[in-house]
Backbone of each chain as ProteinMPNN parsed JSONL, in Angstrom:
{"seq_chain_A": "XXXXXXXXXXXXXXXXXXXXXXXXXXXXXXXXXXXXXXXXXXXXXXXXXXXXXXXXXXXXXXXXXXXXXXXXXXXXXXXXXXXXXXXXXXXXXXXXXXXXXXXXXXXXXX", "coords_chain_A": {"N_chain_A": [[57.045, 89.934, 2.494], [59.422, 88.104, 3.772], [61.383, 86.558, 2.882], [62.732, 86.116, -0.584], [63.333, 83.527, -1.329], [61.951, 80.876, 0.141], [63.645, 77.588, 1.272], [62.207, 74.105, 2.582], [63.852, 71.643, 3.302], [63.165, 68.522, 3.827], [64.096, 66.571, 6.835], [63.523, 64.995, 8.084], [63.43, 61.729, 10.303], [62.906, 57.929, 10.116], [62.886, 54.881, 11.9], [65.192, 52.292, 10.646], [63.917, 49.963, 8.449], [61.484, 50.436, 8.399], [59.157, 52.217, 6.522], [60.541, 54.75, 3.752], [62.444, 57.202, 4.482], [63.499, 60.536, 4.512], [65.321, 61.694, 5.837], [67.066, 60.078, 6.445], [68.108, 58.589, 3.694], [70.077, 61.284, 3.854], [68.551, 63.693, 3.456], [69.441, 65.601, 5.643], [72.094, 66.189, 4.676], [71.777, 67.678, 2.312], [70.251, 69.412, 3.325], [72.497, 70.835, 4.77], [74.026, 71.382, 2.689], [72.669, 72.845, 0.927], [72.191, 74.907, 2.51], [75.223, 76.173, 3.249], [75.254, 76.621, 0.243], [74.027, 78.686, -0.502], [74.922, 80.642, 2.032], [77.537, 81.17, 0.682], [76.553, 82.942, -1.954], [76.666, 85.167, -3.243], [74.271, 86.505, -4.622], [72.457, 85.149, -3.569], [72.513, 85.397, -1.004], [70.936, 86.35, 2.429], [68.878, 86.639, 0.66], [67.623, 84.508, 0.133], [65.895, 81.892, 2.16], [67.101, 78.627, 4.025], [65.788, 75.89, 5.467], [65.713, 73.251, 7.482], [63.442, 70.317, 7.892], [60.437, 68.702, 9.324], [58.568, 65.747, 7.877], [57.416, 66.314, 4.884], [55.623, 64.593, 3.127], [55.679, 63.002, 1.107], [57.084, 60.357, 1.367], [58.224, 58.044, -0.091], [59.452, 58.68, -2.457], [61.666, 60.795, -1.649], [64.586, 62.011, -0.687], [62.999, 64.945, -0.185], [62.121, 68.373, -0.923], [60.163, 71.634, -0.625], [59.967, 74.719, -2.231], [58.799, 78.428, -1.186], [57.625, 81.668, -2.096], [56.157, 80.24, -4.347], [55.627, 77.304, -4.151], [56.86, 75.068, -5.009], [57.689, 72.19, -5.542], [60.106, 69.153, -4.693], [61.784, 66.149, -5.611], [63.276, 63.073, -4.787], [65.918, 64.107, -4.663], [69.426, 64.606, -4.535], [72.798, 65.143, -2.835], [74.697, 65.875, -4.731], [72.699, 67.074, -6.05], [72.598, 69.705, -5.677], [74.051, 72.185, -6.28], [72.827, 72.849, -8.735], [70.136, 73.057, -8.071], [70.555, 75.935, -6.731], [71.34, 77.411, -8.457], [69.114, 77.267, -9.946], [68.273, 78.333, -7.979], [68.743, 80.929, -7.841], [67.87, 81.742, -10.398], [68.432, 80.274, -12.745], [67.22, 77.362, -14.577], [65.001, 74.87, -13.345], [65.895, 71.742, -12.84], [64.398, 68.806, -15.039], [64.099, 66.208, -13.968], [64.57, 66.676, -11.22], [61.75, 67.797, -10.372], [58.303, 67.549, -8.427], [55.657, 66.671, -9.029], [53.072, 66.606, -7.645], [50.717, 63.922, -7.205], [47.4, 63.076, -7.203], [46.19, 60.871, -6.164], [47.862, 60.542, -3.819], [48.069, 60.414, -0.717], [49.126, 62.466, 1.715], [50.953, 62.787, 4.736], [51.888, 62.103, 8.071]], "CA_chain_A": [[57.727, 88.649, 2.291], [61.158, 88.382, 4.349], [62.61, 85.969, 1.745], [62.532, 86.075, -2.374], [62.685, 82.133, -1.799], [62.138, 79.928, 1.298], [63.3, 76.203, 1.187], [62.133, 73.378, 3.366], [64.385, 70.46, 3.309], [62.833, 67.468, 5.149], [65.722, 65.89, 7.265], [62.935, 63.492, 8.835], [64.259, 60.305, 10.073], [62.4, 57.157, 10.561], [63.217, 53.925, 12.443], [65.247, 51.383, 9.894], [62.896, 48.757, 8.237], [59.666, 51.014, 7.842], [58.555, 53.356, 5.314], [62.076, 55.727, 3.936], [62.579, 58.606, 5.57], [64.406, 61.694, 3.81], [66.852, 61.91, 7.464], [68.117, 58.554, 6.511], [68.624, 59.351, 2.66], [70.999, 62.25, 3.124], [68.463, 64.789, 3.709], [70.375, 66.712, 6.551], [73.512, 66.807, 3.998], [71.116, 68.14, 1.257], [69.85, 70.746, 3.973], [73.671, 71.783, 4.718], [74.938, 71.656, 1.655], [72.055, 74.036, 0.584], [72.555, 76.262, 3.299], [76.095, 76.613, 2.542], [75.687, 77.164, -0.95], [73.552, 79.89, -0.234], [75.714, 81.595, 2.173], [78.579, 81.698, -0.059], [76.437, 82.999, -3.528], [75.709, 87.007, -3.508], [72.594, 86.977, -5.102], [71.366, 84.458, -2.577], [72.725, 85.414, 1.122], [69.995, 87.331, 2.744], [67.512, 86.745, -0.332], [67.015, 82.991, 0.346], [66.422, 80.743, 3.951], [66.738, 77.166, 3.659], [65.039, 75.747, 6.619], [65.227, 71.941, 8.131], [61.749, 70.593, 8.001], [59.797, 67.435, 9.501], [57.741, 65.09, 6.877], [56.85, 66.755, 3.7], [54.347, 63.515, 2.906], [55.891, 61.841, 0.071], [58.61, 59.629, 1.601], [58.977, 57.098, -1.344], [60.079, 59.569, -3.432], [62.255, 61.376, -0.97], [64.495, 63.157, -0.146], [62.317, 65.993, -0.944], [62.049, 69.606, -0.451], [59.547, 72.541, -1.101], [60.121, 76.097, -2.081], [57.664, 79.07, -1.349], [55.933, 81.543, -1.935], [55.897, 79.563, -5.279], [55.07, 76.33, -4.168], [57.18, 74.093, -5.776], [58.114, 70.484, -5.346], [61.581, 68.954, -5.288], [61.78, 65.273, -4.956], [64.612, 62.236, -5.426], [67.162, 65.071, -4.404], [70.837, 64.035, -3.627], [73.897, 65.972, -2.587], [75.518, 66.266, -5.474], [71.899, 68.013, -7.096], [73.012, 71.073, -4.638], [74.571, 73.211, -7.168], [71.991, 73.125, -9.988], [68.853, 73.918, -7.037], [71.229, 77.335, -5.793], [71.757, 77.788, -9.846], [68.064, 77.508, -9.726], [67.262, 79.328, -6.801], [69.212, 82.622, -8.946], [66.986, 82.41, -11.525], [67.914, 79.127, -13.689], [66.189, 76.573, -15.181], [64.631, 73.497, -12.787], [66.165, 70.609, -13.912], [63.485, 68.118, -14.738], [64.609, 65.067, -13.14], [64.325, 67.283, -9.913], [60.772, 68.514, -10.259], [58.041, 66.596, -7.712], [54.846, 67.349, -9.115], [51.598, 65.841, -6.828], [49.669, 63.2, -7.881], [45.691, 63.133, -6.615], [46.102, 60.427, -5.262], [48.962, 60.765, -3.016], [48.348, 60.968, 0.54], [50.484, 63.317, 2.734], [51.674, 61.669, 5.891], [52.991, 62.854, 9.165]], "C_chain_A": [[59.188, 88.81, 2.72], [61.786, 87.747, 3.388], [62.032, 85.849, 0.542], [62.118, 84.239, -2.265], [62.547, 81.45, -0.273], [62.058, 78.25, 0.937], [62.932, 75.359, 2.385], [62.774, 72.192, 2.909], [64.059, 69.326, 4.239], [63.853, 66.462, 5.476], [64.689, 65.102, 8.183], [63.147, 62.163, 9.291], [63.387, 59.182, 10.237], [62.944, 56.334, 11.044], [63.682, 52.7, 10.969], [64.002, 50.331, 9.697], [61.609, 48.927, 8.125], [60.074, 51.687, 6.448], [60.408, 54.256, 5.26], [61.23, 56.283, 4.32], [63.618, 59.838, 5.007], [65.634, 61.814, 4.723], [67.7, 60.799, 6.741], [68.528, 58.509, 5.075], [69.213, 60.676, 1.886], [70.207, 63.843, 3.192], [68.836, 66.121, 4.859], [71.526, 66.829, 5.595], [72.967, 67.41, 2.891], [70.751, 69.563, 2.042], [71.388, 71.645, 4.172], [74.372, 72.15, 3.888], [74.596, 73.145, 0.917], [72.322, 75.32, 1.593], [73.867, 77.16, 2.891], [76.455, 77.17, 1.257], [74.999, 78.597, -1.096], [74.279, 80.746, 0.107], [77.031, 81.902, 1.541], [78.012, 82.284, -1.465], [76.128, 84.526, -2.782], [74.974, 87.277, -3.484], [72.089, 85.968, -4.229], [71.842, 84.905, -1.246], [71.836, 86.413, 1.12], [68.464, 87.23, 2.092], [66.688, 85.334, 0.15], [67.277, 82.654, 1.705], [66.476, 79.533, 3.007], [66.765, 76.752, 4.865], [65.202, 73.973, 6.467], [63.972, 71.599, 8.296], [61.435, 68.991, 8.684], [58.855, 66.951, 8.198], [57.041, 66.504, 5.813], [55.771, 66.067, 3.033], [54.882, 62.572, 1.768], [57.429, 61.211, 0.153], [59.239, 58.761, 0.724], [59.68, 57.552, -1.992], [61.312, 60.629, -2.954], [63.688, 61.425, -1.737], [63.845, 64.878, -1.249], [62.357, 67.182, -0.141], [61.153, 70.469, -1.261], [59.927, 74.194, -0.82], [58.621, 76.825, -2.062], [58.128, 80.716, -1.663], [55.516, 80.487, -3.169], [55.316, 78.052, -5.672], [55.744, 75.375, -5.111], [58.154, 72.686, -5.331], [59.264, 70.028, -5.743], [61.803, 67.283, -5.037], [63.28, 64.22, -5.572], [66.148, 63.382, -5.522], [68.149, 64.329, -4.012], [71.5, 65.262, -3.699], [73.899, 66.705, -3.677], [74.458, 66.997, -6.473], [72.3, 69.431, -6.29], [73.321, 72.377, -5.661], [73.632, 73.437, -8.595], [70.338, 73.096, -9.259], [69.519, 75.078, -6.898], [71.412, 77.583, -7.581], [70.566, 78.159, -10.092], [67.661, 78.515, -9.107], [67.767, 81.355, -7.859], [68.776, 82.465, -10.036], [67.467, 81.71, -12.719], [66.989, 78.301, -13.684], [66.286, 75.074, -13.669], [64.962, 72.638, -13.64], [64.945, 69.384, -13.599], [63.118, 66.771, -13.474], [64.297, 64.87, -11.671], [62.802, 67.491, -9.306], [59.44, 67.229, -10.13], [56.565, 67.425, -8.533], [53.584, 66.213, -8.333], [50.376, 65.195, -7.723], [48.736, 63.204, -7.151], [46.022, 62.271, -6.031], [46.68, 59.778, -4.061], [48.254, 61.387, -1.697], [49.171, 61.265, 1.774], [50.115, 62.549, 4.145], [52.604, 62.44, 6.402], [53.943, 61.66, 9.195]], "O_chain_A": [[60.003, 89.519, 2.129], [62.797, 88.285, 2.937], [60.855, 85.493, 0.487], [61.147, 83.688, -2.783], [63.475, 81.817, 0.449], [61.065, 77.651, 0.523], [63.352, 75.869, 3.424], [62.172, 71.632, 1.993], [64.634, 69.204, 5.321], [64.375, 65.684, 4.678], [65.217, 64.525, 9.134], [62.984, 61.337, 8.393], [62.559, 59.759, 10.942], [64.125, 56.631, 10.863], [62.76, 52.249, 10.29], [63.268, 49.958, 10.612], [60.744, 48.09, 7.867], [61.022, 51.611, 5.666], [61.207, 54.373, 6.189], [60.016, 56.205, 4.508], [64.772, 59.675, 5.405], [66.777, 62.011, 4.311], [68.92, 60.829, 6.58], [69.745, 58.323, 5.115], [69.18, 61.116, 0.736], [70.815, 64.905, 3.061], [68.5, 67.303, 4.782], [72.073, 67.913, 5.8], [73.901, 67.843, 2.216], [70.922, 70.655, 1.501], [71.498, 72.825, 3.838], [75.237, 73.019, 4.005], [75.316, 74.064, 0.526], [72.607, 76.477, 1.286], [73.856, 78.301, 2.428], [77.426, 77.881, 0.999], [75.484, 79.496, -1.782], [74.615, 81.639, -0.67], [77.613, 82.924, 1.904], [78.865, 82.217, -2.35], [75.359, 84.725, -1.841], [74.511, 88.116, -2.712], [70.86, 86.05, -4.221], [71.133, 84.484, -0.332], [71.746, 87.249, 0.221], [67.371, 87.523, 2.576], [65.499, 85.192, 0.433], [68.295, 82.888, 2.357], [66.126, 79.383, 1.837], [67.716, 77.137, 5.546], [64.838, 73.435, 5.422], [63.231, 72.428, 8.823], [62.294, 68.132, 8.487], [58.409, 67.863, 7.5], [56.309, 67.422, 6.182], [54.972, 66.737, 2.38], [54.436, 61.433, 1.63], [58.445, 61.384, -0.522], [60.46, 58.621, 0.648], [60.714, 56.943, -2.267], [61.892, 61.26, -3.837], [63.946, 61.067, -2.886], [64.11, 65.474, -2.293], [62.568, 67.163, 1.072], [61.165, 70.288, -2.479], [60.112, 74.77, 0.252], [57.596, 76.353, -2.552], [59.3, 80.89, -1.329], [54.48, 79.857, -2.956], [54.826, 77.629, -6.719], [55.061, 74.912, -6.025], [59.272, 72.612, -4.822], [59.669, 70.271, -6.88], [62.086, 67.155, -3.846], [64.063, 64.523, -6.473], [67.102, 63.334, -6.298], [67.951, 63.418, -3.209], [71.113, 66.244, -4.333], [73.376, 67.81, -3.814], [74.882, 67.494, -7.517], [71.947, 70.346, -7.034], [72.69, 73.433, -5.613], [73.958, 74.303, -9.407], [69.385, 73.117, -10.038], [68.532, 75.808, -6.977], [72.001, 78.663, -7.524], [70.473, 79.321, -10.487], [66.902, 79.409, -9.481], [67.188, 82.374, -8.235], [69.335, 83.138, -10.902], [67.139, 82.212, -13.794], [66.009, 78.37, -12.942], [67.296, 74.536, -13.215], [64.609, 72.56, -14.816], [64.578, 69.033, -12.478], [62.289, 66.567, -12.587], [63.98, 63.872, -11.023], [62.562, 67.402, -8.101], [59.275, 66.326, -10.95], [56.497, 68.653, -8.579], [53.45, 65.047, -8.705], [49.536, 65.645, -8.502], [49.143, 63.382, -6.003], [46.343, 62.67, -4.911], [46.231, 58.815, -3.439], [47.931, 62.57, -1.597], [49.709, 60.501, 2.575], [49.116, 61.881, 4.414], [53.541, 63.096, 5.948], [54.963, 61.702, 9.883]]}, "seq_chain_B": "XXXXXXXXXXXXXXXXXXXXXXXXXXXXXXXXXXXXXXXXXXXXXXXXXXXXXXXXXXXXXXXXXXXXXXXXXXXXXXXXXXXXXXXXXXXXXXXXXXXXXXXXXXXXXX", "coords_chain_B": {"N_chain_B": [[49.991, 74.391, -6.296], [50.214, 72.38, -4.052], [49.3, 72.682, -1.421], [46.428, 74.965, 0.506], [47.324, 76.524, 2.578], [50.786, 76.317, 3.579], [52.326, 75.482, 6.494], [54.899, 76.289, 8.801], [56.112, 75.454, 11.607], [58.4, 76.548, 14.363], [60.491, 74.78, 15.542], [62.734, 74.476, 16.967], [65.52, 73.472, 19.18], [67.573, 74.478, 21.583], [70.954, 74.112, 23.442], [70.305, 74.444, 27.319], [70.655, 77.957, 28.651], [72.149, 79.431, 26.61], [71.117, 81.378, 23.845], [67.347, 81.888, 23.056], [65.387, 79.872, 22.909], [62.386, 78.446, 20.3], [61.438, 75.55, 20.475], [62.358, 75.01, 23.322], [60.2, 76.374, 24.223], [57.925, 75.306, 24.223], [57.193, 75.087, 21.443], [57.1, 72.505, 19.474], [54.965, 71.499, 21.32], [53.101, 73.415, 20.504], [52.941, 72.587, 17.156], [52.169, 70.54, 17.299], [49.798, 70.883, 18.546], [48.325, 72.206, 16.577], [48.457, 70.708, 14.314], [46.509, 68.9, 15.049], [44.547, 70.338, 15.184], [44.222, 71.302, 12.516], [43.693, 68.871, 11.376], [41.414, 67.978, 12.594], [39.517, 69.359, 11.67], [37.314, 70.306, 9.307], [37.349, 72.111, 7.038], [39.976, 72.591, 6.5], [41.232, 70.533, 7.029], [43.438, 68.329, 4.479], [43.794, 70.761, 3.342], [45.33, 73.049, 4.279], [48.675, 72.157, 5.459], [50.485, 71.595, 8.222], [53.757, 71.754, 9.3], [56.811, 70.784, 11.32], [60.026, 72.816, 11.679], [62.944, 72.94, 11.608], [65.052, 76.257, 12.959], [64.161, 79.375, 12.671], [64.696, 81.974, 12.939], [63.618, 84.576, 14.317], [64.953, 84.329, 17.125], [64.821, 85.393, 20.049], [62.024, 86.62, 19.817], [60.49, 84.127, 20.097], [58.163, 81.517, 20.78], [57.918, 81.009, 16.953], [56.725, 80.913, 13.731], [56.01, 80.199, 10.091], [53.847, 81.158, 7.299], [53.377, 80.029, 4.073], [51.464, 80.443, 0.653], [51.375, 82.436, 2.224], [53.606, 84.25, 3.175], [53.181, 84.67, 5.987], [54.199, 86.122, 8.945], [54.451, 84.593, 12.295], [54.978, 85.445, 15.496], [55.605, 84.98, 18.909], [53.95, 83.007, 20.149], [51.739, 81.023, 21.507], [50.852, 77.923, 23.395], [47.653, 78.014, 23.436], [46.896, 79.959, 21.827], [46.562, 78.236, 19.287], [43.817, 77.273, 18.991], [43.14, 80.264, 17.767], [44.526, 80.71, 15.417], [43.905, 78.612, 13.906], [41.478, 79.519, 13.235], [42.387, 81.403, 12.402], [43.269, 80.347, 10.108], [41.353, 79.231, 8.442], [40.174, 81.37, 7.216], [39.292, 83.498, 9.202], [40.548, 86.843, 10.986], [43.865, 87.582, 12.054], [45.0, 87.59, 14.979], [46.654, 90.79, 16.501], [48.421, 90.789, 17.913], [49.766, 88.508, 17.48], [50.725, 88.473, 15.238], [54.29, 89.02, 13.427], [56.475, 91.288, 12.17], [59.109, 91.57, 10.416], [61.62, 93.603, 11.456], [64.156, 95.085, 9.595], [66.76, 95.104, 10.939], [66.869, 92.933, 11.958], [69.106, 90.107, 12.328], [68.612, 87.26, 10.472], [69.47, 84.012, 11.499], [71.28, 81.212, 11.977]], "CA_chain_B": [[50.545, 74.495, -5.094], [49.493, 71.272, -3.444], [48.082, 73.135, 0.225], [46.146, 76.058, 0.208], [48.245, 77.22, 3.4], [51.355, 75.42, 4.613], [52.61, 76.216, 8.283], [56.264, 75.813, 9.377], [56.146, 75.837, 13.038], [59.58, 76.289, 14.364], [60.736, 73.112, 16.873], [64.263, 74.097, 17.225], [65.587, 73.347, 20.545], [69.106, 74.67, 21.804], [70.93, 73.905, 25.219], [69.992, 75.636, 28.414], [71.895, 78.929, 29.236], [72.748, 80.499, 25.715], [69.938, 81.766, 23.168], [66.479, 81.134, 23.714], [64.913, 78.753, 21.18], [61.296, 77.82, 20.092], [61.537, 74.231, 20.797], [62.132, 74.706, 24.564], [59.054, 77.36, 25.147], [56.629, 74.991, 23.303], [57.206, 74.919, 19.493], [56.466, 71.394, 19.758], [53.746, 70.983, 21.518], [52.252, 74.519, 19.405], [52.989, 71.974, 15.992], [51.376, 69.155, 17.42], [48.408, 70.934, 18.661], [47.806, 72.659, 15.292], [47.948, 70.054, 13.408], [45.476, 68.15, 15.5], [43.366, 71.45, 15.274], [43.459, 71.133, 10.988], [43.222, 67.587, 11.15], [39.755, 67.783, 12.862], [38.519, 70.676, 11.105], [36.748, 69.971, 8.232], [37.175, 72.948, 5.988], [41.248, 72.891, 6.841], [42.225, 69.166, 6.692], [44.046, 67.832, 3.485], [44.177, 72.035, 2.494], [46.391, 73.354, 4.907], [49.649, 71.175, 6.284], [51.811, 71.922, 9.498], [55.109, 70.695, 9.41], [57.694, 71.208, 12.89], [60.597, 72.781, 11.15], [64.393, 74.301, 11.908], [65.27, 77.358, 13.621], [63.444, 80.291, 11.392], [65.488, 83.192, 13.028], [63.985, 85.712, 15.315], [64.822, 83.1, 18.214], [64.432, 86.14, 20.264], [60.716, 86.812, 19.614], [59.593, 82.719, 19.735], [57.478, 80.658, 19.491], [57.74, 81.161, 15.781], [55.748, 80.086, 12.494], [55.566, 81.309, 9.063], [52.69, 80.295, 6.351], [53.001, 80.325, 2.947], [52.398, 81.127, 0.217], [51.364, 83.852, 1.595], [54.157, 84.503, 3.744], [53.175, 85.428, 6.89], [55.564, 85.656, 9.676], [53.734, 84.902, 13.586], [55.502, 85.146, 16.811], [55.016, 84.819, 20.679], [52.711, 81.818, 19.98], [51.507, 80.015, 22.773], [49.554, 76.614, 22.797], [46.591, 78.879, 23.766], [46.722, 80.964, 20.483], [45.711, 77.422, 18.367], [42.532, 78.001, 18.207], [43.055, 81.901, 16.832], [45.372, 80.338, 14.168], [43.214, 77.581, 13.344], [40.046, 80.371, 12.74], [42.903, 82.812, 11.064], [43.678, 79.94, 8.835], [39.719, 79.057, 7.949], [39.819, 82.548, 6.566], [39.405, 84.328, 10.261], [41.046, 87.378, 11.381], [44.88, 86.797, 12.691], [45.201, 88.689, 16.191], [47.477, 91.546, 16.216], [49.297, 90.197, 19.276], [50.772, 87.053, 17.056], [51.886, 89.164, 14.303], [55.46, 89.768, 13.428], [56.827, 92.218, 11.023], [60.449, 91.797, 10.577], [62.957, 94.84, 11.693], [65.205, 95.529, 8.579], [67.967, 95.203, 11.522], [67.246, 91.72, 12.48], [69.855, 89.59, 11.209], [68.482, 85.804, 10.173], [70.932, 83.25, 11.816], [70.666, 79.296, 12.081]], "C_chain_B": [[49.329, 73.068, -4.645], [48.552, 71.998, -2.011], [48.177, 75.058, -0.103], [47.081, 77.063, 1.116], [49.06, 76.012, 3.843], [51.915, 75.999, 5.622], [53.723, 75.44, 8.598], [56.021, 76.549, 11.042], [57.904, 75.68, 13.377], [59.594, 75.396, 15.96], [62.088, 73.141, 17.291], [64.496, 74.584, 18.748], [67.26, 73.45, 20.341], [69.679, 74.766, 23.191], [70.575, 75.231, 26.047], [71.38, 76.331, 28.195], [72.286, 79.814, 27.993], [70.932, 81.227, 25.07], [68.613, 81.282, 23.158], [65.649, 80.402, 22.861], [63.088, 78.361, 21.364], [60.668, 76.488, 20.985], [61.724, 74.03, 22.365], [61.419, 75.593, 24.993], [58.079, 76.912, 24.115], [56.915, 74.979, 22.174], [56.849, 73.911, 19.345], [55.331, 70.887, 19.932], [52.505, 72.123, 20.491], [51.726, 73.461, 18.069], [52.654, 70.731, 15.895], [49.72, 69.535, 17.646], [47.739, 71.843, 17.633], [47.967, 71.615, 14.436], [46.823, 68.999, 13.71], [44.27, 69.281, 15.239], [43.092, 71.005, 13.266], [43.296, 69.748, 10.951], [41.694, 67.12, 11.808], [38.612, 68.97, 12.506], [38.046, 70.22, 9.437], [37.055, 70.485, 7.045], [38.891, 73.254, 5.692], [42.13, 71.601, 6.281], [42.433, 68.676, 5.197], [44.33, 69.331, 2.7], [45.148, 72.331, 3.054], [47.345, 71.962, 6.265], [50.472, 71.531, 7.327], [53.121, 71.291, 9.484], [55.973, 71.811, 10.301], [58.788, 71.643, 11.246], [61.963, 73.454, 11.972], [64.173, 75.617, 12.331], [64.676, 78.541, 11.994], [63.994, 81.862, 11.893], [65.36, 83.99, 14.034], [63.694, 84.88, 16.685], [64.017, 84.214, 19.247], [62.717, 86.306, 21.057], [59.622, 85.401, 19.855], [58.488, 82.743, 20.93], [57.553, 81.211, 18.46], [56.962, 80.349, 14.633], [56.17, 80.957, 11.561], [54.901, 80.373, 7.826], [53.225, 80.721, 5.475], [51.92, 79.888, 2.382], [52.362, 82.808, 0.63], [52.678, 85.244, 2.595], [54.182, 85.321, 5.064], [53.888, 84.991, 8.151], [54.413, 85.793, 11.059], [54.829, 84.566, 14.787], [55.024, 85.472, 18.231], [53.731, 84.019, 20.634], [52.454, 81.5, 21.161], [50.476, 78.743, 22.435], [48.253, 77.286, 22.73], [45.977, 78.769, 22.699], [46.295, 80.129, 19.471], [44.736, 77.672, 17.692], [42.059, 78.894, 17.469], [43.621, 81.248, 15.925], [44.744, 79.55, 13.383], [42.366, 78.313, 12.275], [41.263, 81.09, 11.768], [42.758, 81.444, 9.633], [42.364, 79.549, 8.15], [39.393, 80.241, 7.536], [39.578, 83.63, 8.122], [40.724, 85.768, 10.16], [42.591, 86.896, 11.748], [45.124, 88.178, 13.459], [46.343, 89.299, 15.729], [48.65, 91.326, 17.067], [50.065, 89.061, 18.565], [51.609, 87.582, 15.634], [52.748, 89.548, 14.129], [55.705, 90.487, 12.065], [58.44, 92.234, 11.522], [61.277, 93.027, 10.299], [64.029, 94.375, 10.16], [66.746, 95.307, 9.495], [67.778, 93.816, 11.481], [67.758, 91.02, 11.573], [69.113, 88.002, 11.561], [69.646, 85.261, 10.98], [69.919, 81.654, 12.248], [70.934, 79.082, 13.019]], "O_chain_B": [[48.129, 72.905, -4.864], [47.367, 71.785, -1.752], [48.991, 75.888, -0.507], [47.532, 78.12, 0.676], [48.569, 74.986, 4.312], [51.979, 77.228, 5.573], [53.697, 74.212, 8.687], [55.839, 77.704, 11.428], [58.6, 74.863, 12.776], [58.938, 75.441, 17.0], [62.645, 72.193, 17.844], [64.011, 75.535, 19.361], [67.996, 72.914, 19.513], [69.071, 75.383, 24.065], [70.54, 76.425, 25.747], [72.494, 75.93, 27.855], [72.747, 80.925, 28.252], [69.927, 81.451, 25.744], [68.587, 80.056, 23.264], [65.434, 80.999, 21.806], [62.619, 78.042, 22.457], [59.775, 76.448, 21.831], [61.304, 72.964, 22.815], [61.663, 75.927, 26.152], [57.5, 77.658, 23.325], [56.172, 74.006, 22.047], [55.736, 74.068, 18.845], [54.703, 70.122, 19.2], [51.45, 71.771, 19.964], [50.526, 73.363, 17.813], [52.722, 69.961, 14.937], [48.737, 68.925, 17.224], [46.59, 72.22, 17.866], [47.264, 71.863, 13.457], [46.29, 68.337, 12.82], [43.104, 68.906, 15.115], [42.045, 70.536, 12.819], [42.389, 69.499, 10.157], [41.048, 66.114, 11.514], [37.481, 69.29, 12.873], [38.86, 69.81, 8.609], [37.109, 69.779, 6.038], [39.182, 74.039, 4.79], [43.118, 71.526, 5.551], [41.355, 68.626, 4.606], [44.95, 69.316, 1.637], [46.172, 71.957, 2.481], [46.981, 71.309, 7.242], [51.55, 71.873, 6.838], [53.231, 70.093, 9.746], [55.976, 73.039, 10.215], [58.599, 71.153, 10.133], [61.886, 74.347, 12.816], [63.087, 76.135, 12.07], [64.82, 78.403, 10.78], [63.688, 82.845, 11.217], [66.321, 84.32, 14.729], [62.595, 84.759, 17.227], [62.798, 84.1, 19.37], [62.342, 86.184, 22.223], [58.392, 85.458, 19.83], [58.115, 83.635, 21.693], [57.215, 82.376, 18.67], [56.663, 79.165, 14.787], [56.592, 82.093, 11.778], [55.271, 79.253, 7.474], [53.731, 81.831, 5.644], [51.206, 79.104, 3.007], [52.803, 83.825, 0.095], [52.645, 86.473, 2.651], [54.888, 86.304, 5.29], [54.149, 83.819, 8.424], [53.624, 86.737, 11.095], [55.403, 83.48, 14.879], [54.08, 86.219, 18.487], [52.643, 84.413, 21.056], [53.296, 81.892, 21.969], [49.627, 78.629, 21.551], [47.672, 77.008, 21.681], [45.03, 78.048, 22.382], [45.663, 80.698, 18.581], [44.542, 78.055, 16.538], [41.081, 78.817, 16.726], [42.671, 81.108, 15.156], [44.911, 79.657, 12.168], [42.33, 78.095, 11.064], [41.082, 81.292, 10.567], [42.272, 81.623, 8.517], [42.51, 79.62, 6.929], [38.177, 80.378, 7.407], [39.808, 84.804, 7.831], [41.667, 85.687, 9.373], [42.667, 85.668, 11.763], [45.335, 89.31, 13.024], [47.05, 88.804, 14.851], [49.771, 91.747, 16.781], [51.077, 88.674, 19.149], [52.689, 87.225, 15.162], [52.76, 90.722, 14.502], [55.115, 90.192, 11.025], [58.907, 92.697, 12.562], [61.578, 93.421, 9.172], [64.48, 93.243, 9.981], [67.8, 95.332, 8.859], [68.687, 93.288, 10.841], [67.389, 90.984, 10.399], [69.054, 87.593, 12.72], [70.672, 85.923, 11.142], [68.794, 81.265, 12.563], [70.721, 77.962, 13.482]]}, "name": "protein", "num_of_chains": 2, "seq": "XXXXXXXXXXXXXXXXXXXXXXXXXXXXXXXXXXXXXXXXXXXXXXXXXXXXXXXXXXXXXXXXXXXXXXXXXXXXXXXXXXXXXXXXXXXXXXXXXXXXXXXXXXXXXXXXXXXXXXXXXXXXXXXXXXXXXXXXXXXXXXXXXXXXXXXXXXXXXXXXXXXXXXXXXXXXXXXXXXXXXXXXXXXXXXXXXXXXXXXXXXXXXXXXXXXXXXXXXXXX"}
């Protein structure tokens, strides 16, 4: 395993006036913010990627992101949650608010 | 974990003339024609998801991918190699030719 955590941040954009789109709610400043907070923490440079991603499937709920190997769901993310995911990623507590968990009958979508 | 395997294909594209990127030796078309491969496979579709994603590091070495959770890292993809990836991911073999094992030297970079 090259990284302790890998995130995917979907910075997806869609065309105004359809379905959201995580691109268009901030998820590219959610992907840099995370990056950055990474490379400035200790216990995360090197340990953690955080990766740009296309569609994750649940755009209503967006901007969302998944960590692995653990598999876990991040949805309704903004900026300013940045610092309590990288508080997370070193081994605090998921704040609830944050945490996307998959409903059955949710279908994923390119 | 919502998918039994998910698959970050890397799609990142960077101008001619400097470093050599995924996204302009296929990453693209690789993360289009794998997900058309699990989307008509029976035993694959709604388990394992593909999503195009950001630069994943050893530009170097691309085409790139890496699955979780179980973290496996593949490079020098070609559209070709689909089909092997498809079967690795249906429980198949994964050729020894697409396997990377990351050098302790190589440094990550975005």
């Amino acid at each position: 395993m090259r990284y302790r955590r890998h995130v995917f941040v979907c910075t997806n954009a869609r065309p105004v006036g359809g379905k959201p789109s995580c691109g268009a709610r901030g998820g590219v400043e959610i992907a840099a913010a995370l990056q950055r907070a990474v490379a400035t923490a200790p216990d995360l440079v090197g340990a953690v990627a955080v990766t740009p991603c296309g569609c994750l499937g649940p755009c209503f709920d967006g901007p969302t992101l998944v960590t692995y190997p653990d598999g876990q769901w991040l949805a309704g993310v903004g900026e300013a949650d940045v610092p309590a995911i990288a508080a997370w990623l070193a081994g605090g507590p998921l704040p609830d608010r944050l945490r996307y968990d998959w409903d059955d009958d949710d279908e994923p979508s390119g």
